[in-house]
C-alpha positions in Angstrom: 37.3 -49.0 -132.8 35.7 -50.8 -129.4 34.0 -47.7 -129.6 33.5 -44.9 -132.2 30.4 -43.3 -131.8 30.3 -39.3 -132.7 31.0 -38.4 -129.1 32.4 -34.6 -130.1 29.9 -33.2 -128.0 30.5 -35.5 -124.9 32.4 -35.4 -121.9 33.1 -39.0 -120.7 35.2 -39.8 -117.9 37.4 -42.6 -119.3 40.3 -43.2 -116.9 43.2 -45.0 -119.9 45.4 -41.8 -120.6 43.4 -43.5 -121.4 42.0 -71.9 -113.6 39.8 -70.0 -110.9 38.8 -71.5 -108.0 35.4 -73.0 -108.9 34.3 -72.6 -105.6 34.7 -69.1 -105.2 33.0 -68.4 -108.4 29.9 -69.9 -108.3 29.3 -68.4 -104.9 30.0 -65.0 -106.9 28.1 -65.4 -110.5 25.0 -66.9 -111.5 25.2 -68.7 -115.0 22.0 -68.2 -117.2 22.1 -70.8 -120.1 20.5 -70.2 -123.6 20.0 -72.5 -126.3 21.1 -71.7 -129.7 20.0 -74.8 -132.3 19.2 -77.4 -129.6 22.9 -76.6 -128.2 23.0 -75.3 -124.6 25.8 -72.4 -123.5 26.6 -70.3 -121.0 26.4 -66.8 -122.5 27.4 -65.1 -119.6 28.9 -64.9 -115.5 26.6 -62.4 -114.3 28.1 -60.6 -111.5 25.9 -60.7 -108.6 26.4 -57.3 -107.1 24.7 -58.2 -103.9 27.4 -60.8 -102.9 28.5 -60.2 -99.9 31.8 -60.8 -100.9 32.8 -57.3 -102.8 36.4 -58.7 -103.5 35.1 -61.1 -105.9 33.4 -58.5 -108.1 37.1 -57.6 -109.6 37.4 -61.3 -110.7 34.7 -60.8 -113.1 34.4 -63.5 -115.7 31.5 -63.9 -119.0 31.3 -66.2 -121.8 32.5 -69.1 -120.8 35.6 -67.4 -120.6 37.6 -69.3 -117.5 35.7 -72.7 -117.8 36.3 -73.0 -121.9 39.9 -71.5 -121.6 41.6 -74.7 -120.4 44.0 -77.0 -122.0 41.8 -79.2 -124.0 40.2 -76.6 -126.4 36.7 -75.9 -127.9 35.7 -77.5 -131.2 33.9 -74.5 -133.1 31.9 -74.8 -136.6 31.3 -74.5 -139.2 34.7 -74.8 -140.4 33.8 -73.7 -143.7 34.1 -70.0 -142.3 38.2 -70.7 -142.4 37.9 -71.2 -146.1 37.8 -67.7 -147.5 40.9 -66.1 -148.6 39.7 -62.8 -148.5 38.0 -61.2 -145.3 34.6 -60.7 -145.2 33.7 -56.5 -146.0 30.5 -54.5 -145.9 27.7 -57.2 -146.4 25.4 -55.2 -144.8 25.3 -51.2 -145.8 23.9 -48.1 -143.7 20.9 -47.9 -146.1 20.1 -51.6 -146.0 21.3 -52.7 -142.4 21.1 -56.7 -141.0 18.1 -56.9 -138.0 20.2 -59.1 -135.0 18.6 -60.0 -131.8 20.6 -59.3 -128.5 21.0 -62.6 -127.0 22.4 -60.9 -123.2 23.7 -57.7 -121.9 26.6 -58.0 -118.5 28.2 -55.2 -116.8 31.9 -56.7 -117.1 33.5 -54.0 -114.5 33.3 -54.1 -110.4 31.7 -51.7 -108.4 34.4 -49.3 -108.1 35.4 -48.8 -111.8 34.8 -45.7 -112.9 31.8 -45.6 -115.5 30.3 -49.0 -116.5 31.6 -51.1 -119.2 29.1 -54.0 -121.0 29.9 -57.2 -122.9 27.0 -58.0 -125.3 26.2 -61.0 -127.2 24.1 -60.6 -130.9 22.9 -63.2 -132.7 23.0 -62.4 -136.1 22.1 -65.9 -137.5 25.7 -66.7 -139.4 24.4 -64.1 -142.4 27.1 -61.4 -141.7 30.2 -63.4 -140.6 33.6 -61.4 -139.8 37.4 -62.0 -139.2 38.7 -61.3 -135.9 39.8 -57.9 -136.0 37.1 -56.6 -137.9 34.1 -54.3 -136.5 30.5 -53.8 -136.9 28.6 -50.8 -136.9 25.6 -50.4 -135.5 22.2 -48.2 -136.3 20.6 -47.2 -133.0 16.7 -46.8 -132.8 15.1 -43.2 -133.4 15.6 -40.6 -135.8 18.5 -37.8 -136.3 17.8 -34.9 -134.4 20.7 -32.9 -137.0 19.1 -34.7 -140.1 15.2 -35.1 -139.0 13.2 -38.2 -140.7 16.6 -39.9 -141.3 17.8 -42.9 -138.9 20.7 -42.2 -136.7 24.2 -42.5 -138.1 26.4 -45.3 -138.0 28.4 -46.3 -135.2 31.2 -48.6 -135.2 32.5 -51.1 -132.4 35.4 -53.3 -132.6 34.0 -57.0 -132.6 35.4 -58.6 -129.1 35.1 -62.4 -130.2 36.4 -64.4 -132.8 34.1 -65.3 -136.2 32.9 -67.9 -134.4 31.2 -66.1 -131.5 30.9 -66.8 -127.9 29.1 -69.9 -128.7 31.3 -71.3 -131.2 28.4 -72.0 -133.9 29.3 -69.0 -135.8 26.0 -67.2 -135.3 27.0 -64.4 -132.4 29.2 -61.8 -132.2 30.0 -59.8 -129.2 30.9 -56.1 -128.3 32.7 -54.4 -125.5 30.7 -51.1 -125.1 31.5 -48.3 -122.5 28.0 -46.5 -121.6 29.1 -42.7 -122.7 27.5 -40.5 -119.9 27.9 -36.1 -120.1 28.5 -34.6 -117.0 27.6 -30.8 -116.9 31.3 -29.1 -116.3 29.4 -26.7 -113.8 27.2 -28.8 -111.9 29.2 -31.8 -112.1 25.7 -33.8 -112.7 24.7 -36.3 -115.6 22.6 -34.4 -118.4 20.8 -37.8 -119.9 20.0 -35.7 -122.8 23.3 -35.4 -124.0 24.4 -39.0 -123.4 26.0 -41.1 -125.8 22.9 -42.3 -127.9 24.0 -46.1 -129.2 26.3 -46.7 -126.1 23.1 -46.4 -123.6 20.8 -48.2 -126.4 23.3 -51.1 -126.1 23.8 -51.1 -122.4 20.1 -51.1 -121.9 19.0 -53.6 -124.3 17.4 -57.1 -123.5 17.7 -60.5 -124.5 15.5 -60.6 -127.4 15.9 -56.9 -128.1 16.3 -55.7 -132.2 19.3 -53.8 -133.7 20.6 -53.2 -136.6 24.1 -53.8 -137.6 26.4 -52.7 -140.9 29.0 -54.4 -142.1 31.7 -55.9 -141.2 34.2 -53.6 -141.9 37.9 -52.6 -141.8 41.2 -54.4 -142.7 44.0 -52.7 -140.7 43.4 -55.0 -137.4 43.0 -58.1 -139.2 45.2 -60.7 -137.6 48.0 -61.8 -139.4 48.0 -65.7 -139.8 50.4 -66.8 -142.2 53.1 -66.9 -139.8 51.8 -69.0 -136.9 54.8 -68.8 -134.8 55.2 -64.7 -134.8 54.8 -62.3 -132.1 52.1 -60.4 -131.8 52.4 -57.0 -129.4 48.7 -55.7 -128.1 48.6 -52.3 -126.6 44.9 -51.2 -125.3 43.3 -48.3 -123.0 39.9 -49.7 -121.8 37.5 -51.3 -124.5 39.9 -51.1 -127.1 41.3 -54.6 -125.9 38.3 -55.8 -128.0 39.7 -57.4 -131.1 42.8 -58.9 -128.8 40.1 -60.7 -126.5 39.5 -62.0 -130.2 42.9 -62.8 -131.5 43.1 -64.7 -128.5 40.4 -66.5 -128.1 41.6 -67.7 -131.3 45.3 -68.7 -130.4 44.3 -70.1 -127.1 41.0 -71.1 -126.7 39.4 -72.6 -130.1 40.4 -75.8 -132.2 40.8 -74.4 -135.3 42.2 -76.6 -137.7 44.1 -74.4 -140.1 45.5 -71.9 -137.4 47.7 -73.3 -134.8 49.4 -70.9 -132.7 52.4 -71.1 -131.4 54.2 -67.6 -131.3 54.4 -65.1 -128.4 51.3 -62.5 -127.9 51.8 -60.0 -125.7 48.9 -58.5 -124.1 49.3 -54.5 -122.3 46.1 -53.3 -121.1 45.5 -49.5 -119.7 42.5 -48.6 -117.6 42.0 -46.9 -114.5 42.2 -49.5 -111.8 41.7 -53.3 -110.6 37.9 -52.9 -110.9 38.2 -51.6 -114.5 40.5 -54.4 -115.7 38.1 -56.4 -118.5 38.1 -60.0 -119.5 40.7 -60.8 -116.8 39.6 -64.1 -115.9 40.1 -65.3 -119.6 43.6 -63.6 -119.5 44.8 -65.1 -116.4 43.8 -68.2 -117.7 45.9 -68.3 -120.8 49.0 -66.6 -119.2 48.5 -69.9 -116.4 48.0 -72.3 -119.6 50.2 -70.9 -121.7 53.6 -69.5 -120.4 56.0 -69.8 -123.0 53.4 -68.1 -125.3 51.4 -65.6 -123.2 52.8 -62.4 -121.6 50.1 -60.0 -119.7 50.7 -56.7 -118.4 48.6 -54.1 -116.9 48.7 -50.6 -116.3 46.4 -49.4 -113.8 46.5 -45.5 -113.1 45.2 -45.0 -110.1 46.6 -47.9 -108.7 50.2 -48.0 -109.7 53.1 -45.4 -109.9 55.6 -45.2 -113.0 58.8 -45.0 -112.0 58.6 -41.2 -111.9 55.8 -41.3 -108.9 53.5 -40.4 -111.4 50.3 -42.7 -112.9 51.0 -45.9 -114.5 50.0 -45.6 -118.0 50.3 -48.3 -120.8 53.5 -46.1 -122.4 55.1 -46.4 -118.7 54.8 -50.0 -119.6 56.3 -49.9 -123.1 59.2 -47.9 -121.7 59.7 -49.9 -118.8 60.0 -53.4 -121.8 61.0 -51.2 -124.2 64.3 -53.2 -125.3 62.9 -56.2 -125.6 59.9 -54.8 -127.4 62.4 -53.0 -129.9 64.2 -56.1 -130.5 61.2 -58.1 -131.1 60.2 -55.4 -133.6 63.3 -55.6 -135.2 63.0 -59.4 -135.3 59.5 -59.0 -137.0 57.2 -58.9 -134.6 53.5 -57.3 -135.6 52.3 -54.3 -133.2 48.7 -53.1 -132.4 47.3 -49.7 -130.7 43.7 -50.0 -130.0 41.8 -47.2 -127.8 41.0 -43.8 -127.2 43.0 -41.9 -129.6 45.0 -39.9 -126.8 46.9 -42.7 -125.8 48.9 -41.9 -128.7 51.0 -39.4 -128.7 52.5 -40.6 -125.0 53.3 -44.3 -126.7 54.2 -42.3 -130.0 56.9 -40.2 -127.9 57.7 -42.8 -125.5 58.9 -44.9 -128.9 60.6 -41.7 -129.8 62.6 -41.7 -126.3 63.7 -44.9 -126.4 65.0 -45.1 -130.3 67.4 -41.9 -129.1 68.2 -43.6 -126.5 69.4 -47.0 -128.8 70.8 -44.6 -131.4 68.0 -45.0 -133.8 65.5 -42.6 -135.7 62.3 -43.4 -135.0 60.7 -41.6 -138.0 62.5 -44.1 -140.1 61.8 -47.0 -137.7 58.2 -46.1 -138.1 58.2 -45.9 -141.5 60.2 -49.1 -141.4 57.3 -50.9 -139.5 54.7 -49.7 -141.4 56.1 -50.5 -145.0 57.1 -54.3 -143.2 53.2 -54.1 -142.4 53.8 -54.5 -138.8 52.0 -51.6 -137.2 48.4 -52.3 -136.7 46.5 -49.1 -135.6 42.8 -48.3 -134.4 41.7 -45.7 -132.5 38.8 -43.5 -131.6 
C-alpha cells in the first residue's frame, strides 16, 4: 500500500504494468543536515537538477542511503522498540489522528521519469512506532467535498523505512509517494482540480509542515524474523518497493541486536525506465556488500524487451527465474507483491504458466503457500 489513496476517479500515468564514487556525487547532490535531539543527520541527497551533468540525476540517492550502507553498520535506538512481541496496530484512529511535522520532501526520480515520485521524512516524536512492513495513513488538510464539514478520508501509504527511521532514533518515518496527476482524455492536459488530494499535499509540503497520521496498521507485510537465514522474494511496480527498502535496511544496513540476517532477499523492481528506478543507490550498495545474500533485478519497460520483443515487465522477470524461484518456494522461501493492483494478474498467470510447465497445479500450489504463510500480498 505505497499508495492507496481513493484514486477511482483518476487517471495517472504510472508506467509498472505497472560504494559510489564520492566524487561524482557531491558534484551532483547537495546534503542539507538537520538536528534531531542535539544529533546531526543527513535527511536527504537532494538532486540538483541544474547539474550540468544530466547522467547523474539517474543515480539518485536520499537518506543517507549509499554513505550509511557500508560494511560496518549503523547503531540505531532505542533498542527497547525490538522488545514487543506483538506489532504495534492502530495507536492513532481516523477520529483522533497523531499531528507529525515533515522534517523534508525530495523528488527521488530523474528528469525523464514519467510523473514525479517523493521520499518524505515525518517526525512523529517516537509516539506512534511501527514494524517494518506496516503503513500509515494519513489525513490531508481540508474538508470532504462528498461529506461537507467532515475531514478528508483516510489514506494509507506503506512506510518505506524501518521502525527506527531514517535517522535511526526511532522518531521518523518515511513514505514513497507518487504525485497522482488527471489528465483530461480529450485534451490530453492536467485538470489540478481533479488531482490526487493527499499525494500533492505530501509532495508539496515543507520542512516544518503539519499532518496528521492514523495508525500504524496492517499485518500481512510484516517481515518474518524467526527464521534469520530464509529467503525472502520481493516483487514491486514503482512505490510499492516501499516496505522492501524497509526490510532491507534492516537486514543490511542497521545493527540490530536481536535480528541478524543472513538469508537470501531477492529484490524485482518494475517501473518504467532507468530514470524511474527508486532507491537505487541503496540497492546497489547492498548487492556490492552483500553478494551471497543480495540478488537485484529490474524490469524497465520502456527500456528493455522480454524475450518476446515485447516490454519488460516484472512477470517477464519471474518467468525468465522462474525455476529457481519455484524451487526456493518449495524449499520455504516467503514471497511479497507490492504495487499497483494490475501487476497481478500477469505474475498470477505467469505462476500459472510455469507450474504447467513443471507438472504442477498452481491452485494447489497457491493454496499451499498461503496456508505455509509464505505469500505476502499488498496492493492498491
Amino acid at each position: 500500500m505505497a499508495h492507496l489513496a481513493t484514486l477511482s476517479q483518476l487517471h495517472v500515468s504510472l508506467a509498472a504494468p505497472a560504494g559510489s564514487d564520492t566524487t561524482l556525487r557531491r558534484s551532483a547532490f547537495k546534503v542539507q543536515n538537520i538536528s534531531f535531539g542535539g544529533k546531526s543527520w543527513a535527511p536527504a541527497l537532494a538532486l540538483d537538477l541544474k547539474s550540468r551533468n544530466a547522467g547523474l540525476t539517474k543515480r539518485l540517492s536520499v537518506c543517507m542511503s549509499v554513505q550509511q550502507a557500508s560494511r560496518s553498520k549503523v547503531a540505531v535506538s532505542p533498542i527497547e522498540l525490538e522488545d514487543a512481541k506483538e506489532p504495534p496496530l492502530n495507536t492513532y484512529k481516523p477520529k483522533e489522528p497523531y499531528t507529525a511535522t515533515i522534517v523534508s520532501v525530495e523528488r527521488i526520480v530523474g528528469p525523464n521519469a514519467p510523473g514525479e515520485t517523493c521520499h518524505i521524512v515525518i517526525d512523529h516524536g517516537g509516539n506512534v512506532p511501527y514494524w517494518e512492513g506496516q503503513s500509515y495513513g494519513v489525513i490531508p488538510p481540508g474538508e470532504n467535498p462528498k461529506k461537507p464539514g467532515n475531514p478528508h478520508n483516510v489514506r494509507l501509504y506503506s512506510i518505506a523505512s524501518t521502525r527506527y527511521g531514517d535517522s535511526f532514533d526511532g522518531k521518523t518515518t518515511s513514505l514513497c509517494v507518487r504525485r497522482a496527476v488527471y489528465y483530461d482524455p480529450e485534451t490530453g492536459k492536467e485538470d489540478p482540480s481533479k488531482n490526487g488530494v493527499c499525494s500533492n499535499f505530501l509532495c508539496n509540503s515543507k520542512s516544518g509542515d503539519k499532518v496528521q497520521i492514523t495508525g500504524p496498521s496492517g499485518k500481512i507485510m510484516l517481515l518474518p524474523e524467526n527464521d534469520p537465514n530464509a529467503t525472502h522474494i520481493m516483487i514491486a511496480t514503482g512505490t510499492g518497493v516501499a516496505p522492501y527498502r524497509g526490510y532491507l535496511r534492516r537486514m543490511f544496513m542497521e545493527a540490530v541486536p536481536k535480528y541478524k540476517f543472513g538469508g537470501l532477499a531477492w529484490l524485482f523492481l518494475g517501473v518504467a525506465n532507468n530514470d524511474s528506478l527508486l532507491y537505487d543507490d541503496e540497492f546497489a550498495k547492498y548487492l556490492q556488500d552483500n553478494p551471497d545474500h543480495f540478488r537485484y533485478d529490474k524490469a524497465l519497460s520502456r527500456e528493455q524487451k522480454n524475450k518476446s520483443g515485447g516490454k519488460m515487465y516484472v512477470q517477464d522477470k519471474i518467468e525468465e527465474y522462474s525455476d529457481e524461484i519455484f524451487k526456493l518456494l518449495d524449499d520455504g522461501a516467503h514471497i511479497y507483491f507490492c504495487g499497483l493492483k494490475g501487476m497481478m494478474p500477469g505474475i498470477q498467470d505467469t505462476l500459472k504458466k510455469v507450474a504447467d510447465q513443471r507438472g504442477e497445479k498452481w491452485d494447489e500450489k497457491l493454496s499451499q503457500l498461503k496456508k505455509n504463510k509464505q505469500w505476502h500480498v499488498e496492493v492498491y
